[in-house]
N, C-alpha and C positions, 0 to 999 in steps of 0.2 A: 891360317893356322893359329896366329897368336889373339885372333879372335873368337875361335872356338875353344881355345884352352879357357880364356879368359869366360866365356858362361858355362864352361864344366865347372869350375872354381866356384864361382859364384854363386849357383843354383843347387847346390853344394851344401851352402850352409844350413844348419840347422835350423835357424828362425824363415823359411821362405814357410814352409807352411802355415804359420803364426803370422804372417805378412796378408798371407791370401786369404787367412778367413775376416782378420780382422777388416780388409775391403769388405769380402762378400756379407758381412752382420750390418756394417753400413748400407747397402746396396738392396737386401734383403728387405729394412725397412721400406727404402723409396719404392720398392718394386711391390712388396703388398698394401699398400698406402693406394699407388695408380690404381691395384686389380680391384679392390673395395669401390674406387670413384667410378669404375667404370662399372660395376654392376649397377650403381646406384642413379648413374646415366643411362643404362638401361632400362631401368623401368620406371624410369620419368618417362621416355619416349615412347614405353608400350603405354602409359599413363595415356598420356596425351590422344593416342586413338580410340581407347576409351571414353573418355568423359566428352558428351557434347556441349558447343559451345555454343552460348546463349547470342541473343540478337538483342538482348537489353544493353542499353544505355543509360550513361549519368553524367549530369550537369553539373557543373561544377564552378565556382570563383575561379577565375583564372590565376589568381594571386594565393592560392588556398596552398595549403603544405598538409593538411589533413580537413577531413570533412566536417569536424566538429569547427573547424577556421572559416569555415566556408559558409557564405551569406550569397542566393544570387535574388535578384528580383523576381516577386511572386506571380508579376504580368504576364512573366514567359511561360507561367504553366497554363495561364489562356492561351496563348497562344498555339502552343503546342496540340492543346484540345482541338483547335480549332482547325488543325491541320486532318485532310482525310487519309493521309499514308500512316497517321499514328494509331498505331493499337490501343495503346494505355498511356494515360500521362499519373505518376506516382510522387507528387511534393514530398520531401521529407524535410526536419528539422531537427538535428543532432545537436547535442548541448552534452558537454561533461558536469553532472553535479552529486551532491552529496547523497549517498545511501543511508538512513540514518535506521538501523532496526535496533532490536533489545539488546545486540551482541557486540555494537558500535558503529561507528562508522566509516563509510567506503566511500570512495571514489567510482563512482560508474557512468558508462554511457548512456543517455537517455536519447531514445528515439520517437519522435511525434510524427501521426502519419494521418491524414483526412481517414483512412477507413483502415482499420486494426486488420478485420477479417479479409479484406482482400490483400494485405499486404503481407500475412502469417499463408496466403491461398496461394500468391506466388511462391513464397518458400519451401510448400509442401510442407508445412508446418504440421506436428499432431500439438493437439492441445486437451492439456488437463483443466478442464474449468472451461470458460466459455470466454469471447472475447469482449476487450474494455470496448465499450460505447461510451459511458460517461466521463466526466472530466474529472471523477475523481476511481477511479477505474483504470488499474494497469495490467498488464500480461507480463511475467518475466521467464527469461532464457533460462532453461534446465541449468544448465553450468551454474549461471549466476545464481540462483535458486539455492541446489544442493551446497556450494560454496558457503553462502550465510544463512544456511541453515531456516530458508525463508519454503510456508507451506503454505498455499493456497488459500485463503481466506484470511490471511493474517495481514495486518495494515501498517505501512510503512510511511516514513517520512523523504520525500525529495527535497533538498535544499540548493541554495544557486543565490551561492550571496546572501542577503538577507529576505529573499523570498522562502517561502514554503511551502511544501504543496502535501499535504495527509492524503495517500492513496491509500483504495484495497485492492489486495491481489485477488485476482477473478480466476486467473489461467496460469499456468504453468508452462510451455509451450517448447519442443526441440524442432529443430529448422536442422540443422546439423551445419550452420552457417555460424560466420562472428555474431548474429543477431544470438545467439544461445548463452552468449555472457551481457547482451541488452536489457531494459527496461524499456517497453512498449508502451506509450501513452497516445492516447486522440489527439490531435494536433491544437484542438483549441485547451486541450489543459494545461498546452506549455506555457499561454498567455498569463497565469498565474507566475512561472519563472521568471518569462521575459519580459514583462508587462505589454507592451501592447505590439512586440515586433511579434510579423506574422510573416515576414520571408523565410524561405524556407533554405535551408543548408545544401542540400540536393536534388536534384528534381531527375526521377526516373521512366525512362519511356522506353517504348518498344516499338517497333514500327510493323508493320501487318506483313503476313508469310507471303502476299505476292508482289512485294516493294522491293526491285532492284535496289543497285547499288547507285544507279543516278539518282533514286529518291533519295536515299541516303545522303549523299553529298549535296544537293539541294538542299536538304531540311538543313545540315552543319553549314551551308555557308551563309543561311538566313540569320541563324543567330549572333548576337552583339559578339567582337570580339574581344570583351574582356571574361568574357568564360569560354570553360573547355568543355569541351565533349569525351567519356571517356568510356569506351566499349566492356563490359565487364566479360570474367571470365576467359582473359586474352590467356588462356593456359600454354599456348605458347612460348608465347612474351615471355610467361611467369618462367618457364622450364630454363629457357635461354638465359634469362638473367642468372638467375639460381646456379646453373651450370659455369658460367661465365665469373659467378664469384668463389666457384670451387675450385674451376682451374686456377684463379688468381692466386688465391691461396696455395693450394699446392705448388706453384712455380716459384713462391715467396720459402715454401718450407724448403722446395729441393733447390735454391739455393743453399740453403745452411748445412742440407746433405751435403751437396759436392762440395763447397767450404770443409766439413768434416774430413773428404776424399782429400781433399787436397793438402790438408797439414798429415792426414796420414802416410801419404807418398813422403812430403817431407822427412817427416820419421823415419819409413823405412828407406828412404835411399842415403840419410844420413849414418842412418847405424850402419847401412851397406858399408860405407866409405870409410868408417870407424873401424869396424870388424873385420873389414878386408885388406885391411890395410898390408899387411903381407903379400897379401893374392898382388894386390893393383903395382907396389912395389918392384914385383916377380917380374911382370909385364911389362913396365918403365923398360927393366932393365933388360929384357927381351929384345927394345927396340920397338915400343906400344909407341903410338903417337898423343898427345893429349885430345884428339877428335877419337881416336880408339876405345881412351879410357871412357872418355863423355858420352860415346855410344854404347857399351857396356853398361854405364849403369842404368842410362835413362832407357834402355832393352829390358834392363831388370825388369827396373819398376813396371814400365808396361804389362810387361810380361803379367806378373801379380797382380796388377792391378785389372785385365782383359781375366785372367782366370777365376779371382777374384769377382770380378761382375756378374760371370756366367754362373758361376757358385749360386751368389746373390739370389739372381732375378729368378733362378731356378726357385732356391728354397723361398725365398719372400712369396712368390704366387703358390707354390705348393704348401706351406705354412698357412697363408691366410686360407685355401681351402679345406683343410684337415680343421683348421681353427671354427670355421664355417660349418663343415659337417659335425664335430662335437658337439657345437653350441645348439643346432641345429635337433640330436639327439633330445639335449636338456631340454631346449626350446621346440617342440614339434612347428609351433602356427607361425617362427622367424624361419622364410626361408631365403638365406642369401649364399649367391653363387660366384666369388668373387673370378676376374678374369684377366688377363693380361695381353693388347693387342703386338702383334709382331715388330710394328711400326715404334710401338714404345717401347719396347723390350731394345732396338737395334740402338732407340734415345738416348737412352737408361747409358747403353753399354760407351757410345759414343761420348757423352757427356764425363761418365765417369775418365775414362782414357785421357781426354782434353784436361779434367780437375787435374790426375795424377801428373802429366807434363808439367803442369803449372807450380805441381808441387814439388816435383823431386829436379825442377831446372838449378835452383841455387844447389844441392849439395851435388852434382852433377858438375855443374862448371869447378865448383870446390877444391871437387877432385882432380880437375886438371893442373890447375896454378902449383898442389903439391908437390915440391919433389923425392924422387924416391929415397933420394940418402937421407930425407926428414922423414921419413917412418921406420918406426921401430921393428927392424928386422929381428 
């Protein structure tokens, strides 16, 4: 009996509703935050069934941290020819050097390739202009192009240290790849850059449509082990990663949520104890136990805190899709469907409850050590 008086009392006061929204506007966030990830998890992995995934390969330094780092021996790319499971053997040599036009200069990637045309041919390259054959003959990536204002027949300066190389742009060329912010040159005009290194930075090969996977591993375990072999296009891989640093992240922010949760229980089970102090008083002298009082209030808090979530996770998912459908109005060609699974809605709810204990234990025990002839009757 003198436990059920004791949450008529309590549930009573006029700040519980001010208590529970103020959970559910925290709670709200975390809950439309997950629903946005997970659409956006969603269609990476309709992604992924779409786009086919290539059987090209690249060679690489083993020691390399980027391609432009990267030096392997030019022998391997005989060799590789010389192999009958290989479709294409593709040397490249990548170099960062100075863009120099009328408008100043840039920093850009320069790519050097034995054959322009078949290397813009894998791309699926369209090209405006025709491609560099000579050594003083380059193609440049649309991006790169439109950015410095560079138009097809206009003649540029490549720098690299104290070398220099006067090119004319022949072609213009979109790949729809990182090649589209490149500078494409014939591989013997890098020797102007580099003076006389002629190993290539990457070496790209393919092996033929009826080459198991034991060719495959044969050919990888011929080559030297101080390079890697590196399968492009792993969109996978790529999904997985990408995913795996969005959870990271979110798990880093809904820490600082339920940190939030949990000085907010603080609060409100402090002002409980403040404000009730009459109520709790009443109760002492009822014959309450101090395990009575400590369960009363840490009921409270739950209580607010569990109603509070549900609040939350409601409006947070129902929010981000109202927010979705507006933007969606403004924006016809953005469509996102934000969504919230069961399993993390129950997280959400659990997690929060756990903060609130955390937070409202001290003014809880607090409560007990008081005694009643010390509050102000």
């Amino acid at each position: 009996m003198t436990l059920a008086l004791g949450y008529r009392m309590l549930f009573r006061k006029g700040g519980t509703a001010a208590s529970i929204l103020s959970v559910a506007l925290i709670v709200a966030i975390l809950a439309s935050v997950n629903s946005i990830v997970n659409y956006l998890g969603f269609q990476a992995e309709v992604l992924e069934g779409f786009v086919n995934v290539g059987e090209t390969y690249l060679l690489l330094d083993g020691n390399s941290t980027a391609a432009t780092d990267s030096i392997v021996d030019a022998k391997l790319t005989t060799s590789l020819k010389n192999m009958t499971c290989i479709k294409y053997v593709l040397p490249q040599r990548m170099l960062t050097a100075s863009l120099v036009t009328f408008s100043g200069n840039e920093t850009v990637t320069v790519r050097g390739v034995d054959d322009v045309g078949f290397f813009l041919k894998l791309r699926g390259a369209y090209v405006n202009g025709t491609v560099a054959k000579d050594v003083r003959e380059v193609d440049i990536g649309e991006i790169l192009a439109k950015t410095f204002s560079i138009n097809r027949g206009d003649e540029i300066n490549l720098v690299l240290g104290e070398n220099l190389l006067r090119v004319k742009v022949v072609g213009i060329f979109r790949t729809q790849t990182e090649s589209d912010v490149e500078v494409i040159v014939p591989m013997k005009a890098l020797i102007h850059l580099t003076g006389n290194d002629t190993n290539p930075s990457i070496i790209e090969f393919a092996f033929k449509e009826d080459v198991g996977g034991e060719a495959v591993n044969y050919v990888i375990n011929l080559l030297p082990s101080d390079v890697r072999v590196v399968k492009v296009q792993q969109l996978k891989n790529f999904l997985y990663e990408v995913n795996a640093q969005t959870l990271a992240f979110l798990n880093f922010w809904s820490i600082a949520v339920y940190a939030v949760v949990a000085a907010a229980s603080y609060i409100i089970a402090a002002r409980l104890v403040t404000e009730s102090s009459y109520e709790l008083a009443m109760l002492k002298v009822l014959g309450a136990k101090k395990r009575l009082i400590f369960t009363i209030v840490l009921a409270y808090t739950l209580v607010v805190a569990f109603t509070g979530s549900v609040l939350g996770i409601s409006l947070g998912t129902v929010g981000a899709q109202v927010a979705s459908t507006v933007f969606r109005w403004v924006q016809p060609s953005v469509d996102v469907e934000p969504f919230l699974e069961v399993w993390q809605a129950l997280q959400i709810l659990m997690l929060t409850l756990a903060s609130s204990i955390v937070g409202c234990m001290y003014p809880a025990l607090k409560s007990t050590r008081t005694r009643y002839v010390e509050q102000p009757l």
